[in-house]
C-alpha positions in Angstrom: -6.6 10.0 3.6 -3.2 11.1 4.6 0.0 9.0 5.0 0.8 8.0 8.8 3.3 7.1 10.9 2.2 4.6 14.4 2.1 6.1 17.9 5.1 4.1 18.7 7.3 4.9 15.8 10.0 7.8 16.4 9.2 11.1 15.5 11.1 10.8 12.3 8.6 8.7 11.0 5.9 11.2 11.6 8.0 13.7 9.9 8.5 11.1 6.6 4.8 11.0 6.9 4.2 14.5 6.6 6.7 15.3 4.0 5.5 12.6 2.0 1.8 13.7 2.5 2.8 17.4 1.7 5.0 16.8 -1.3 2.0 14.9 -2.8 4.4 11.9 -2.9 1.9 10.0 -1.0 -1.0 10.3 -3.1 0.4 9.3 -6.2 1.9 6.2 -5.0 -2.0 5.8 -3.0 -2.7 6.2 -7.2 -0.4 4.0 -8.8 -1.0 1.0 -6.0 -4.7 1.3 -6.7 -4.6 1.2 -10.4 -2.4 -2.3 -10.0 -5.3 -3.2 -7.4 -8.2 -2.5 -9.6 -6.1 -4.1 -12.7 -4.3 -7.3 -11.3 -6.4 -8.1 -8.0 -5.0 -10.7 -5.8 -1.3 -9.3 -5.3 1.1 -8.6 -2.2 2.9 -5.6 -1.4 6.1 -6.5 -2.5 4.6 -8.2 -6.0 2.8 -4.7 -6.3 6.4 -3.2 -5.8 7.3 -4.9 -8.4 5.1 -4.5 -11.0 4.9 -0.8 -10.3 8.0 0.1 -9.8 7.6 1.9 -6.6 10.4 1.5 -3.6 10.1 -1.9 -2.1 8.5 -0.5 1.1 5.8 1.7 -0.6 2.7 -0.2 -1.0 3.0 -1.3 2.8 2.7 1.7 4.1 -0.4 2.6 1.1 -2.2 -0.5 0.9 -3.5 -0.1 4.8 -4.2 3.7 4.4 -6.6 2.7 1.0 -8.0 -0.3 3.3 -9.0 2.4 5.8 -10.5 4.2 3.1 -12.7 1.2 2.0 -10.8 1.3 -1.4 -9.1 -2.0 -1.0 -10.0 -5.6 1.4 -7.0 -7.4 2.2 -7.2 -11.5 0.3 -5.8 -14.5 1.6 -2.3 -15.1 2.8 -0.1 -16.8 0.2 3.3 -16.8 -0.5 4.6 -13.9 -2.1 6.4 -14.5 -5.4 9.1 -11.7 -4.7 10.0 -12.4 -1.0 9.0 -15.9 -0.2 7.7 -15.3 2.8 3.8 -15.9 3.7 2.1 -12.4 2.9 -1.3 -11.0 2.4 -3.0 -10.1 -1.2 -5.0 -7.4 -1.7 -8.1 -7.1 -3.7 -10.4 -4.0 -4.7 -13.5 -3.4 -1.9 -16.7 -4.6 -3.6 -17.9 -1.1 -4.5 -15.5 0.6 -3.6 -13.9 1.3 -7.2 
């Protein structure tokens, strides 16, 4: 698993990527957004922000990297206490704890 940046974004982005990926930033907050996962199911993003007290744009860029993984399934759109806006919650993969 390794933080990412999309084709499309500017190369600074893929440069935030790596550093964040080399710094071991990126796998601690992949850490901390699981644990809120596994313990509160059911959350968005910016709730997980939140309640973890990572940087409001964290668990967006996490959350999809631990879905790839098969760590976390994405719930049901709802609106997000923090921001609200309509936003998906995210639940642990069956098994994949």
């Amino acid at each position: 698993m390794a933080a990412r940046a999309r084709n499309t974004d500017p190369f600074t982005s893929h440069e935030a990527a790596r550093e964040a990926e080399a710094s071991g930033r990126a796998g601690v907050q992949r850490e901390v957004c699981l644990a809120e996962v596994l313990t509160k199911p059911g959350k968005t993003a910016a709730e997980i922000a939140v309640a973890t007290g990572l940087e409001r744009h964290a668990p967006s860029r996490r959350l999809p990297e631990l879905r790839d993984a098969g760590l976390v399934v994405n719930g049901e759109a709802r609106v997000c206490a923090v921001t609200g806006r309509m936003s998906i919650t995210w639940f642990p993969a069956k098994g994949g704890e």
